[in-house]
Backbone as CSV, one residue per row, in Angstrom:
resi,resn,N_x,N_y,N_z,CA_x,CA_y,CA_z,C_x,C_y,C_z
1,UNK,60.277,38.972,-107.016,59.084,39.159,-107.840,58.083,39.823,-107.001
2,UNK,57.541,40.928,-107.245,56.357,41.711,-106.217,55.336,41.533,-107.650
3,UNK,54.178,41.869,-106.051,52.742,42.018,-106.818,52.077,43.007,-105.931
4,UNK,51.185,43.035,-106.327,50.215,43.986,-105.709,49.164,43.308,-105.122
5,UNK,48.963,43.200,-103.398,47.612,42.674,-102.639,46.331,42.276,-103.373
6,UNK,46.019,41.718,-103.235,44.311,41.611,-103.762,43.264,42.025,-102.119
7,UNK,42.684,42.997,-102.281,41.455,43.214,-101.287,40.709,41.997,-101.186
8,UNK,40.136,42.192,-99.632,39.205,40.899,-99.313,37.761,42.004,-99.566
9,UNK,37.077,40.675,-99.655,35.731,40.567,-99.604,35.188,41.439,-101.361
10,UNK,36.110,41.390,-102.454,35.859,41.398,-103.942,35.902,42.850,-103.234
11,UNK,36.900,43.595,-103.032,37.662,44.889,-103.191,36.893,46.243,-102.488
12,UNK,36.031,45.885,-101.684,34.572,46.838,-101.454,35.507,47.187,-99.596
13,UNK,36.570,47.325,-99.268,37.100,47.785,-98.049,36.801,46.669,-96.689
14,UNK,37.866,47.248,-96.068,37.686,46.207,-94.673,36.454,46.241,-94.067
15,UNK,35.609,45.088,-93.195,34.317,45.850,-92.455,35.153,46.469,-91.483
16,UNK,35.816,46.957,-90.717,35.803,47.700,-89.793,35.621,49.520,-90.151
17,UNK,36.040,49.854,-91.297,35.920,50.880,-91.505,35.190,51.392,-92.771
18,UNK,34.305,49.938,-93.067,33.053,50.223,-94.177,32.080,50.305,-93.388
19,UNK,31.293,51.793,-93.589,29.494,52.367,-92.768,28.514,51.786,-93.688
20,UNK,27.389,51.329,-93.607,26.523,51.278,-94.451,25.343,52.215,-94.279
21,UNK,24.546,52.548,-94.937,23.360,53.353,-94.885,22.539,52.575,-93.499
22,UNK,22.286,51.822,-93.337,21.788,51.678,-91.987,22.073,51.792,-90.919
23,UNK,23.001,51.232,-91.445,24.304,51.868,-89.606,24.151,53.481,-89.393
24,UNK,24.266,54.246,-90.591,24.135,55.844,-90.327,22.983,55.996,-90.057
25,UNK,21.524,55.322,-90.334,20.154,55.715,-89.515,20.637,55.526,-88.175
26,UNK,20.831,54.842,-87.442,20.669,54.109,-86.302,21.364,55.222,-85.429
27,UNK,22.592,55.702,-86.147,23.237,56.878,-85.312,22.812,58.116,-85.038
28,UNK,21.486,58.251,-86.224,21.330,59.446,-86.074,19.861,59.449,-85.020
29,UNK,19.085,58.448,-85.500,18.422,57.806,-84.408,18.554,58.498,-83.022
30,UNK,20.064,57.325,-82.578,20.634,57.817,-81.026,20.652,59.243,-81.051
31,UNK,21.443,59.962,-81.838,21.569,61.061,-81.242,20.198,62.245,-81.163
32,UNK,18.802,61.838,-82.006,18.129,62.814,-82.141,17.540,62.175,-80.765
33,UNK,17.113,61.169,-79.918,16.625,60.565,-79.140,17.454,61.310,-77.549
34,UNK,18.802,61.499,-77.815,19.885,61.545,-76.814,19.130,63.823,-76.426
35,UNK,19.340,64.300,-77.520,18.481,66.069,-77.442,17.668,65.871,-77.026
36,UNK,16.203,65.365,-76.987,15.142,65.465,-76.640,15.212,65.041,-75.567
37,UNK,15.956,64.434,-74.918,15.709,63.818,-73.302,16.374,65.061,-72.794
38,UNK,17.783,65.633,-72.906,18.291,66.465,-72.887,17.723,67.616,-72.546
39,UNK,16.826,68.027,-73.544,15.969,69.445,-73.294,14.491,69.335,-72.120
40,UNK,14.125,67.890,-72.475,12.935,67.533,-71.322,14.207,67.937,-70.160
41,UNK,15.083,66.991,-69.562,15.409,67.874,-67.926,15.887,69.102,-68.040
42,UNK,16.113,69.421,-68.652,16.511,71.475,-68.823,14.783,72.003,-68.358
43,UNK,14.247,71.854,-69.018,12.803,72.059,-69.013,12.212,71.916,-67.349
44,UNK,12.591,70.788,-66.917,12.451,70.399,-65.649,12.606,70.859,-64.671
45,UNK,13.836,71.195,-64.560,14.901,71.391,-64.038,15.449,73.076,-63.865
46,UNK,14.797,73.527,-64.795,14.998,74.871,-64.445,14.123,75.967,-63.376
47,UNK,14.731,76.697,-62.799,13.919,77.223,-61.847,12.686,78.768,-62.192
48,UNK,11.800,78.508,-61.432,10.733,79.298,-61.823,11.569,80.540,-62.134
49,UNK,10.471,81.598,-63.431,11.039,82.915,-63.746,11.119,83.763,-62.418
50,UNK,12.072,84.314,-61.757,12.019,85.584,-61.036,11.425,86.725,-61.476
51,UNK,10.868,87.544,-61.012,10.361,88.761,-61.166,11.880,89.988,-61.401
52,UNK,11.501,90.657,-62.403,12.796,91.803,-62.627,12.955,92.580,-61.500
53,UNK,14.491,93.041,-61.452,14.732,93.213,-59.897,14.411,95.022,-59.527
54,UNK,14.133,95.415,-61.059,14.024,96.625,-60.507,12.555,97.402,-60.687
55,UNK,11.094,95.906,-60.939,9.766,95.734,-60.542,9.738,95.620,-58.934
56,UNK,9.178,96.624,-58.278,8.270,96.474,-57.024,7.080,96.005,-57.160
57,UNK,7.007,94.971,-55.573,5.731,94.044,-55.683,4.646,95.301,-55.632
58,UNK,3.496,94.767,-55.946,2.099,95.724,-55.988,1.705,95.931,-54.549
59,UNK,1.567,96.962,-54.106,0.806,97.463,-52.546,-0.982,97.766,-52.211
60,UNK,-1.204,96.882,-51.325,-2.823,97.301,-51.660,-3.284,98.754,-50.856
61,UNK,-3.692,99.010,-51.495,-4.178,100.600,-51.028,-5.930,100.255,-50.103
62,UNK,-5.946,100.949,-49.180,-7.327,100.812,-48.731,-7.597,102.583,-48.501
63,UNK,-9.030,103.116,-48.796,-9.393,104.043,-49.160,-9.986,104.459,-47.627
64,UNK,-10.233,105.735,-47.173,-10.971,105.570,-46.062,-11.370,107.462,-45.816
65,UNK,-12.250,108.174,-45.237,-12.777,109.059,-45.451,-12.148,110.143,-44.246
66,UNK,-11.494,111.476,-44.469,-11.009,111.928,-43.867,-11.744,112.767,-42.369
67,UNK,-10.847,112.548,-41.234,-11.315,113.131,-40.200,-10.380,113.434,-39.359
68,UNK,-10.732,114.079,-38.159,-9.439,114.770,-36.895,-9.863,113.663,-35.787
69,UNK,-9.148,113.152,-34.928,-9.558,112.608,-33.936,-8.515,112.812,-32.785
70,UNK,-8.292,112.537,-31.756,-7.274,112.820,-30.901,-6.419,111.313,-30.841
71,UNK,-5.208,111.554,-30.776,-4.129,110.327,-30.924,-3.852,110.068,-29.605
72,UNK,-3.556,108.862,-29.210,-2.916,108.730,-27.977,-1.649,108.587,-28.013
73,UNK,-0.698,109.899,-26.983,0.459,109.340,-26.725,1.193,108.693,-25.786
74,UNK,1.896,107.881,-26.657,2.220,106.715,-25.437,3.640,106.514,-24.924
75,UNK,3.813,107.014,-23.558,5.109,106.713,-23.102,5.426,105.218,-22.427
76,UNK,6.466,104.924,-22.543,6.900,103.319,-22.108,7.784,103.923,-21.368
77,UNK,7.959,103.062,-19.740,8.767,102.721,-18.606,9.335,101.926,-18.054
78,UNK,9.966,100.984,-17.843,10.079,99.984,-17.112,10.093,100.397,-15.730
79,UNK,9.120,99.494,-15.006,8.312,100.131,-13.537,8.954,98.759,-12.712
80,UNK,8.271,98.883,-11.381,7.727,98.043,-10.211,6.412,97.634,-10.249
81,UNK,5.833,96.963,-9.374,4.655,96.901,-8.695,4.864,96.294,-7.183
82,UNK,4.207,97.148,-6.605,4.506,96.963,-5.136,2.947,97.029,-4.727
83,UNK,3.211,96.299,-3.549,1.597,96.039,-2.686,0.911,97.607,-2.094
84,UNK,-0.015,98.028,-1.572,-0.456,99.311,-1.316,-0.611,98.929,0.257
85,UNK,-0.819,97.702,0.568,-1.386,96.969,1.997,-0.304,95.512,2.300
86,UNK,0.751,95.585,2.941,1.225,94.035,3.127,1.758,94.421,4.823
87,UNK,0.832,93.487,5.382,0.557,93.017,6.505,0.472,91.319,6.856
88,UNK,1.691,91.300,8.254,1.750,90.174,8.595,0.630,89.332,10.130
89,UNK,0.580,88.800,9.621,-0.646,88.341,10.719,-0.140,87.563,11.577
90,UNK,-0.392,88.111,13.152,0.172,87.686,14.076,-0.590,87.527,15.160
91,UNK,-0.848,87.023,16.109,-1.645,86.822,17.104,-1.589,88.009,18.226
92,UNK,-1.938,88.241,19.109,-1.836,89.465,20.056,-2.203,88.649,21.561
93,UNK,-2.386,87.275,21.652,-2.795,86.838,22.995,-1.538,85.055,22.754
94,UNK,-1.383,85.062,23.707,-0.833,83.457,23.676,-1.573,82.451,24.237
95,UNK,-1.178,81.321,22.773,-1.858,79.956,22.752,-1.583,79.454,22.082
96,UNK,-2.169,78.333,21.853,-1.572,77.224,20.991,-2.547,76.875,19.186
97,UNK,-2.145,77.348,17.794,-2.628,77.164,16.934,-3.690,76.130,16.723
98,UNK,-5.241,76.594,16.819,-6.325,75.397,16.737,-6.367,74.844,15.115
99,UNK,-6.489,75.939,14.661,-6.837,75.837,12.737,-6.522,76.787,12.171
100,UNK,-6.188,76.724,10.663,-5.711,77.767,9.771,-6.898,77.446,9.119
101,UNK,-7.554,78.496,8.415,-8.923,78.885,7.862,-8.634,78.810,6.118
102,UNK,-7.499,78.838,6.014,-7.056,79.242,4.896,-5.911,78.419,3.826
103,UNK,-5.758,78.933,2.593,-4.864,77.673,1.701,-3.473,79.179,1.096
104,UNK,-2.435,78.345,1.126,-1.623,79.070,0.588,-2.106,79.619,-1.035
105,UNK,-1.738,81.754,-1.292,-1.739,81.100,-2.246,-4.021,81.609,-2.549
106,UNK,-4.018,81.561,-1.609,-5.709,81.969,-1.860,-6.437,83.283,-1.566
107,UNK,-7.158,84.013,-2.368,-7.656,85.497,-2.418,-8.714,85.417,-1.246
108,UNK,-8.597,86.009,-0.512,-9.647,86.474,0.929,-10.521,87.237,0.982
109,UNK,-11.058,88.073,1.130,-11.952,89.020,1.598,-11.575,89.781,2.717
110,UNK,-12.119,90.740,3.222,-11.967,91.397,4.684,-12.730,90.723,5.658
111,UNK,-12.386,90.683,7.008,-12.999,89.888,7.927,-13.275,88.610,7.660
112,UNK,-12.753,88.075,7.019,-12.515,86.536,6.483,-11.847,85.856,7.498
113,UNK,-12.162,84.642,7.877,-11.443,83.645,9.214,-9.941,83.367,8.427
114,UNK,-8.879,83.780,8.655,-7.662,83.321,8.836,-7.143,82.110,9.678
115,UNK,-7.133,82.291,10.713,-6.811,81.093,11.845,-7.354,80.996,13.225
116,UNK,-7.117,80.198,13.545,-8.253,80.787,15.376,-7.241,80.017,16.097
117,UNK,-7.493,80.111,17.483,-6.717,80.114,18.996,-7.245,79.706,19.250
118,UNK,-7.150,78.450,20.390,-7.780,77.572,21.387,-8.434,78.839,22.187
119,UNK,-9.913,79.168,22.464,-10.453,80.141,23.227,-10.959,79.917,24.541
120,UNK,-10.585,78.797,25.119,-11.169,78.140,26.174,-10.606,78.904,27.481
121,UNK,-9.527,79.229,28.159,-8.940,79.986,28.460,-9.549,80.825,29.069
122,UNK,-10.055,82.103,27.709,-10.289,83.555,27.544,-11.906,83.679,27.531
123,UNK,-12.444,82.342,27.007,-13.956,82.238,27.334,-14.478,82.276,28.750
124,UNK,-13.362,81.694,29.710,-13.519,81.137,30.865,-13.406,82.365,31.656
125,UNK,-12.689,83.555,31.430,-12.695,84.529,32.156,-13.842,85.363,31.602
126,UNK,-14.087,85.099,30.392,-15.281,86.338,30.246,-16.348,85.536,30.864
127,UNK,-16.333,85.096,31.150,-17.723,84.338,31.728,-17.615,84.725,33.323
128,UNK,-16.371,84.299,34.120,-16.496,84.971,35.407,-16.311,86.554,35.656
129,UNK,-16.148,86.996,34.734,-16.742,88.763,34.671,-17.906,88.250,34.701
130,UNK,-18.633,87.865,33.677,-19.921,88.003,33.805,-20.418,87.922,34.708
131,UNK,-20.331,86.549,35.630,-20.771,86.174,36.737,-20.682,87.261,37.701
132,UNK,-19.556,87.880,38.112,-19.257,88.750,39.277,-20.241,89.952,38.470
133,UNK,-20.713,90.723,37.690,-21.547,91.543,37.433,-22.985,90.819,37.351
134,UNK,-23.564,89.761,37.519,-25.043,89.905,37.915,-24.596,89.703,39.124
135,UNK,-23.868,89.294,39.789,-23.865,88.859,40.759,-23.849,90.423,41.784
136,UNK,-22.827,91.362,41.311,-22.830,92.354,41.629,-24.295,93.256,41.712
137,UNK,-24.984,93.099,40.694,-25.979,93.490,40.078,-27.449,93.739,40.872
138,UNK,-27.197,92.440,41.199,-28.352,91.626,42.022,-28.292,92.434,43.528
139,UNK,-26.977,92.550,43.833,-26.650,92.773,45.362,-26.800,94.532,45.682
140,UNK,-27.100,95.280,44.420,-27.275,96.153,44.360,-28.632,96.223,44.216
141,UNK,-29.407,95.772,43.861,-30.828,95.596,43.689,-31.327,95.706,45.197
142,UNK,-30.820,94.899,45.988,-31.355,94.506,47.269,-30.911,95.338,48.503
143,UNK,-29.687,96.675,48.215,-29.405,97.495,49.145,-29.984,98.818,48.599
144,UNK,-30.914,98.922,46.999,-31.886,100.219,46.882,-32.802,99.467,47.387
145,UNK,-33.185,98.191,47.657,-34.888,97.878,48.570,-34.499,97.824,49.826
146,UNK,-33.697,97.896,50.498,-32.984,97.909,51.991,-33.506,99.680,51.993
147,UNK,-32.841,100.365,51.508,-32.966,101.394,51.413,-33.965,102.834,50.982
148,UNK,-35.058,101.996,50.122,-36.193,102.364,50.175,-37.046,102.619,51.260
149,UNK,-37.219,101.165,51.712,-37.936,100.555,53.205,-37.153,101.059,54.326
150,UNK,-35.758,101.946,54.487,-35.471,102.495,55.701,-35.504,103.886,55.341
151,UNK,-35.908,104.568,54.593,-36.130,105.992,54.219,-37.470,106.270,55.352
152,UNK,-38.533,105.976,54.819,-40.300,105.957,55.744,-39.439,106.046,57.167
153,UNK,-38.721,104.672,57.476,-39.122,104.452,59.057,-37.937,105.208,59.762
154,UNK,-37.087,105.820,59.026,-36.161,107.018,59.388,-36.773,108.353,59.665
155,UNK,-38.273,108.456,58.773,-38.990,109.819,59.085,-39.766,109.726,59.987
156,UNK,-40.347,108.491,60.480,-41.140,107.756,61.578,-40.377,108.047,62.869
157,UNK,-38.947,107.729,62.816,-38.333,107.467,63.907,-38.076,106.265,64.531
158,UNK,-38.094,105.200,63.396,-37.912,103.504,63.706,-37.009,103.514,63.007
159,UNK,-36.086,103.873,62.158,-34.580,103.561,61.626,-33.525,105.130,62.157
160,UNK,-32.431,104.360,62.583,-31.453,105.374,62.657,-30.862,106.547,61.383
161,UNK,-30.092,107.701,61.439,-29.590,107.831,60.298,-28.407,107.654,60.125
162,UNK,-27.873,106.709,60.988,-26.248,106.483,60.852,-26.830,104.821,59.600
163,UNK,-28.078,104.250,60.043,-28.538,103.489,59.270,-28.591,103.574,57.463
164,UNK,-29.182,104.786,57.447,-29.354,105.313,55.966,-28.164,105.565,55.140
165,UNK,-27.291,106.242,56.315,-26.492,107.257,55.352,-25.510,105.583,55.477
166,UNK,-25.180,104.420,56.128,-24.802,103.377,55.733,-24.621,102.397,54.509
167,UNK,-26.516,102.552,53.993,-27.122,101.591,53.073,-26.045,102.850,52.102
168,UNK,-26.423,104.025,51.732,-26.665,104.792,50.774,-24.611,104.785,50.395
169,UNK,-24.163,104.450,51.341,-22.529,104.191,50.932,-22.119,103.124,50.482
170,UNK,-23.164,101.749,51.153,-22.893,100.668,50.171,-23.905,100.387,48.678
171,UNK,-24.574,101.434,48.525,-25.458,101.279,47.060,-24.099,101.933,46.261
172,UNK,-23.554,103.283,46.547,-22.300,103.887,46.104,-21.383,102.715,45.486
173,UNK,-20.940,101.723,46.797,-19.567,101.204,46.409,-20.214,100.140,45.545
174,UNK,-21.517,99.871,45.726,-21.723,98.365,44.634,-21.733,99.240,43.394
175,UNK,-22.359,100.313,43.002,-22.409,100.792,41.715,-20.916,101.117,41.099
176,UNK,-20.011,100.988,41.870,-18.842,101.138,41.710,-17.887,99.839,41.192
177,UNK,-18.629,98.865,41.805,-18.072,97.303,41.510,-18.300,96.990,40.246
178,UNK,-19.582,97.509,40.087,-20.089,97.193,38.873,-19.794,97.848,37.402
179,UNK,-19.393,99.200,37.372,-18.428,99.661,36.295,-17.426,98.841,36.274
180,UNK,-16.690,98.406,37.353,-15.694,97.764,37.597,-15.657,96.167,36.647
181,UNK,-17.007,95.700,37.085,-17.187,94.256,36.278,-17.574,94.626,34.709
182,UNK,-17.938,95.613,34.254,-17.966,95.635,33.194,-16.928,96.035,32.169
183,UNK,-15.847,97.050,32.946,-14.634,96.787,32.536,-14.165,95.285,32.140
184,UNK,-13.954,95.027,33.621,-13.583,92.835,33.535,-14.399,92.160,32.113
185,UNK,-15.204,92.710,32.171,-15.542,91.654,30.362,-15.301,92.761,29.141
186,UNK,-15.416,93.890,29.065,-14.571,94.395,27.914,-13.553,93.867,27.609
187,UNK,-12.642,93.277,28.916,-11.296,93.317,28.760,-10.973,91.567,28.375
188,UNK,-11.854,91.182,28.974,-11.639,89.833,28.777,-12.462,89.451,26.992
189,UNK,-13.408,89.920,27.056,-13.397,90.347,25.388,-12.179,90.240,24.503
190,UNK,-11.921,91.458,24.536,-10.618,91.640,23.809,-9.610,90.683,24.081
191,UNK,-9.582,89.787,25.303,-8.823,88.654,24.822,-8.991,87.755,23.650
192,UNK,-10.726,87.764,24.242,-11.608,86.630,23.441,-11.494,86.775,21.737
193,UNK,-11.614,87.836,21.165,-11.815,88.243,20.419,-10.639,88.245,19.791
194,UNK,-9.130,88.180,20.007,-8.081,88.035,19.126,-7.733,86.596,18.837
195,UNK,-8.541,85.317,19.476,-8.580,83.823,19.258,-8.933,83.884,17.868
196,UNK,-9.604,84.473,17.523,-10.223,84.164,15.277,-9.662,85.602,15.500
197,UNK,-8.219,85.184,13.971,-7.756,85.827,13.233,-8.222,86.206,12.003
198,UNK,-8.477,87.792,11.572,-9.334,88.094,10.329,-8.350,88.610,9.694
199,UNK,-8.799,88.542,7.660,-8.136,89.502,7.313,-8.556,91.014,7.515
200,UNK,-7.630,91.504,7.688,-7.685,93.408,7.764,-8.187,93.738,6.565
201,UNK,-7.987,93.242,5.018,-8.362,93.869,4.114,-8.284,92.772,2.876
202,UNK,-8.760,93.176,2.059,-9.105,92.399,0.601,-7.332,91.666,-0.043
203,UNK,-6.774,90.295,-0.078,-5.881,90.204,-0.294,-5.078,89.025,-0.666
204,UNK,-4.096,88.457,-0.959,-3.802,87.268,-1.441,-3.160,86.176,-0.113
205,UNK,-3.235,85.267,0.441,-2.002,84.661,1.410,-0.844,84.387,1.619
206,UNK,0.161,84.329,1.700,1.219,83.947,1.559,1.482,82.334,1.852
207,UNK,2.677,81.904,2.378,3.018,80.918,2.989,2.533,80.755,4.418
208,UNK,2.340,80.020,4.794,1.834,79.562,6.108,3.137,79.342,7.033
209,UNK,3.448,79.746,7.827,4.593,80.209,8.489,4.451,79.045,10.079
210,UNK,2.969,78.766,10.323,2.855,78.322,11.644,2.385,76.778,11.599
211,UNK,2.374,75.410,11.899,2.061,74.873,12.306,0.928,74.222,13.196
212,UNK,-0.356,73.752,12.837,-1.093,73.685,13.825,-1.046,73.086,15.088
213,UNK,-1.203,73.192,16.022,-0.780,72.527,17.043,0.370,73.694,18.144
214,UNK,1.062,74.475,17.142,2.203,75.032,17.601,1.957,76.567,18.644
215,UNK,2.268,77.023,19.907,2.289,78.099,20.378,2.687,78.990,19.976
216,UNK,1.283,80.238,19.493,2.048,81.442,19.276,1.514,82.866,20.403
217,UNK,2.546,83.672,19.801,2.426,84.518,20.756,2.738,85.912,20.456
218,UNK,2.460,86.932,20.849,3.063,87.938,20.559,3.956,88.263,19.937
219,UNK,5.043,88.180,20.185,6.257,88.490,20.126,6.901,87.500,18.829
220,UNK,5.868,86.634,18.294,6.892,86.136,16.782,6.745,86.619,16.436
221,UNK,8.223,86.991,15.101,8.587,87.837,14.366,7.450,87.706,13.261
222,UNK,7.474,86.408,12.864,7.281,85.574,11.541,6.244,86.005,11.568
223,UNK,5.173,86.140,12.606,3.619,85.251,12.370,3.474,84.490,12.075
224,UNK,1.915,84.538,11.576,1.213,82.922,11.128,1.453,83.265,9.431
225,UNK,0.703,84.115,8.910,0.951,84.546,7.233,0.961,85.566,6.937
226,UNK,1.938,85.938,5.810,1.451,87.554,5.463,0.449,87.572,4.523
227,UNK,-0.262,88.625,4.163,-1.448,88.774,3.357,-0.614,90.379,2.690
228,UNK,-0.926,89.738,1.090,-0.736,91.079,0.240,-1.930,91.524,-0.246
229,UNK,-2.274,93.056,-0.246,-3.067,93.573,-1.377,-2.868,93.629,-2.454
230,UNK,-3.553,93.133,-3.710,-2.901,93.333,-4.491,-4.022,93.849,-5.771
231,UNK,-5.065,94.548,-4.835,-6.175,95.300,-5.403,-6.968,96.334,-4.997
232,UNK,-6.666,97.351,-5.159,-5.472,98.150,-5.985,-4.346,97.587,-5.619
233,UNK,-3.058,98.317,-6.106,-1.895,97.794,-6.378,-0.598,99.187,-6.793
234,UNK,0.271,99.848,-6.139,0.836,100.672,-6.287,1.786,100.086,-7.677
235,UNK,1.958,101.115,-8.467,3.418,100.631,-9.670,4.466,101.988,-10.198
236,UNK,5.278,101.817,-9.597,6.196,102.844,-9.674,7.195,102.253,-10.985
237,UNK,7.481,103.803,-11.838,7.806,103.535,-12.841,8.845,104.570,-13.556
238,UNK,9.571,104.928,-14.272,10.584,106.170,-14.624,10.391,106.399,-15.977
239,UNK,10.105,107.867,-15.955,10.398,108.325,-17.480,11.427,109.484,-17.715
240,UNK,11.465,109.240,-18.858,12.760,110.429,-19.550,12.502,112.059,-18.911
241,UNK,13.432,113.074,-18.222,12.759,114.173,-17.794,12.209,114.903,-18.735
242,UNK,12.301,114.767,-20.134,12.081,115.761,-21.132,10.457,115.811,-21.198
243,UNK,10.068,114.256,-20.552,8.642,113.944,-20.888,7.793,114.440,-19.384
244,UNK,8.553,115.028,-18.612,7.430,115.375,-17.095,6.593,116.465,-17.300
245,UNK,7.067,117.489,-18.323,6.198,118.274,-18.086,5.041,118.086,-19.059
246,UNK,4.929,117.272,-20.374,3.670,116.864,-20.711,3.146,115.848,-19.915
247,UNK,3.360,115.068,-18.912,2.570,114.118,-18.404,2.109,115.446,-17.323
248,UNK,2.898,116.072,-16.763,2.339,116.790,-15.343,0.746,117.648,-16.360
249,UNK,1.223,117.978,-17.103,0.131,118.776,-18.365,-1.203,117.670,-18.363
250,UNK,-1.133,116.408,-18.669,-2.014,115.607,-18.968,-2.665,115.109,-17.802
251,UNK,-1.765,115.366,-16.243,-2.520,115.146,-15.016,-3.869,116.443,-14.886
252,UNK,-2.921,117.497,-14.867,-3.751,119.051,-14.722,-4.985,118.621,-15.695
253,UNK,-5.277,118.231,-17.106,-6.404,117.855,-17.646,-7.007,116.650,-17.287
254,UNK,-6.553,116.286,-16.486,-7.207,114.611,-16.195,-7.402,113.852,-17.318
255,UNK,-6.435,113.388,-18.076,-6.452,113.391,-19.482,-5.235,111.864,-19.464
256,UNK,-4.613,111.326,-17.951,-3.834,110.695,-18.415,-4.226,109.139,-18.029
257,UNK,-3.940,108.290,-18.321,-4.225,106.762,-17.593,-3.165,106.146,-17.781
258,UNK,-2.857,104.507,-17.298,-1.794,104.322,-17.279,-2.082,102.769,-17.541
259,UNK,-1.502,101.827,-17.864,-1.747,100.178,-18.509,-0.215,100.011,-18.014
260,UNK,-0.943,98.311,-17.527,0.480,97.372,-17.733,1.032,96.540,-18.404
261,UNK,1.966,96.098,-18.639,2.308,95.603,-20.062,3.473,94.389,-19.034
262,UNK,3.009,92.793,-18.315,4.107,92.120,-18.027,4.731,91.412,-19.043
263,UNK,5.967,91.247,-18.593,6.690,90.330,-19.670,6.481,88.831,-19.599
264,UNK,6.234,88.343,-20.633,5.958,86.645,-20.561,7.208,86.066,-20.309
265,UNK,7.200,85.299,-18.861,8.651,84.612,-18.843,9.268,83.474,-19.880
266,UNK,10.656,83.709,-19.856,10.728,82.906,-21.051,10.322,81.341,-21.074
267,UNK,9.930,80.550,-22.346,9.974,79.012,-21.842,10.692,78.186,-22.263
268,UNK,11.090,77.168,-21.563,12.345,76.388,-21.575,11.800,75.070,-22.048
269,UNK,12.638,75.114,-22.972,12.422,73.668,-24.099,12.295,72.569,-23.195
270,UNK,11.062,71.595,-23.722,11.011,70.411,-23.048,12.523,69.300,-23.331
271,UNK,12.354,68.280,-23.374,13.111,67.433,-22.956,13.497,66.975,-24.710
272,UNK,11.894,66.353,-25.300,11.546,66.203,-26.759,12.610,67.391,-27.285
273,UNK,12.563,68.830,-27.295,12.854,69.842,-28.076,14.238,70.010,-27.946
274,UNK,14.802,69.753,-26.745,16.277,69.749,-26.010,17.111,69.054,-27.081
275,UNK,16.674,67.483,-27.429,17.054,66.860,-28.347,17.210,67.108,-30.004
């Protein structure tokens, strides 16, 4: 015997696959809610308009009133610079280093104290020159009054002339001693006088090579310091040959000058930057 099912719920379909009008708001709800968020991050999210690629940016023009002026042309070299004056300073008498006048490293002047020499020595002989020339001096004084006072009594006939012509050979040999002693302190001078070391000329110091306390002398190689000039300053430099005969052109007009251009050494990352 068959029959035919009876539907649940008085014949109106299963709920699983009965929609009602509210259920379809709610969906459409979601989805109009689900676009609008949608288009807000598009909106967001998209990147600024570019400019069209075959628009050039705008150039500012600046206006300015016409004239001739002379241009400078400029040749580039890679040069030298070399000192015009480098001289080592050395003593010329022997002794033992009293003081260095000076700091490594420091700009001088001319005739500026460099270092000095114990002068005790060289003082000591210019002083006995001295001595032996008044001394000389004096003794010559007293054989032109010897000799005055036997002139009269030679014409009298109370002095001999083996007497005169005596005095008048030793006034000779003292005036003779006495160039002699004045040599002796020129010379002892010039000892004196190489104890303070000067600079020769306007210049920078070097390293200090000597020790105070220490004997120098002639004959070190080293010296005490060298001293550079480095004002003026020679700078030798090379250009292309094509360019000699307009520079030789711009000498003939006195027309040329010349600038230096050093390179900044490079700098080396701290310790922080290393990292």
């Amino acid at each position: 015997m068959t029959g035919t099912p009876t539907p649940l719920n008085g014949g109106h379909g299963t709920p699983s696959t009965r929609r009602g009008p509210r259920g379809l708001m709610v969906t459409v709800a979601v989805l109009a809610s689900s676009a609008v968020g949608f288009a807000a991050y598009r909106h967001e999210a998209a990147p600024p308009p570019t400019p069209e690629a075959g628009v050039p940016a705008p150039v500012p023009v600046v206006a300015a009133a016409v004239r001739t002026q002379d241009v400078p042309i400029v040749l580039t070299g890679a040069g030298t610079v070399d000192a015009l004056n480098l001289a080592t300073i050395r003593s010329h008498i022997t002794g033992y280093l009293q003081n260095a006048d000076f700091t490594e490293g420091q700009f001088v002047r001319r005739v500026d104290v460099l270092a000095r020499i114990d002068p005790r020595i060289y003082q000591v002989r210019l002083e006995q020159a001295q001595t032996q020339l008044t001394k000389d001096g004096a003794l010559l004084a007293n054989q032109k009054t010897s000799l005055a006072r036997n002139v009269p009594l030679l014409q009298k006939g109370f002095a001999t002339d083996q007497q005169v012509v005596s005095e008048r050979a030793q006034i000779a040999q003292t005036e003779s001693a006495l160039k002699g002693d004045l040599a002796a302190i020129d010379y002892a001078q010039s000892e004196l006088d190489p104890t303070t070391l000067r600079a020769p000329f306007d210049g920078v110091t070097g390293i200090r090579r000597v020790g105070i306390g220490n004997i120098v002398n002639p004959t070190d190689t080293n010296g005490i310091v060298v001293l550079t000039q480095v004002q003026p300053i020679g700078v030798l430099f090379t250009l292309p040959t094509s360019d000699i005969a307009a520079v030789q052109a711009a000498l003939d007009r006195d027309m040329l000058s010349t600038a230096l251009a050093a390179r900044r050494p490079a700098r080396l990352p701290d310790a922080a930057e290393a990292r």
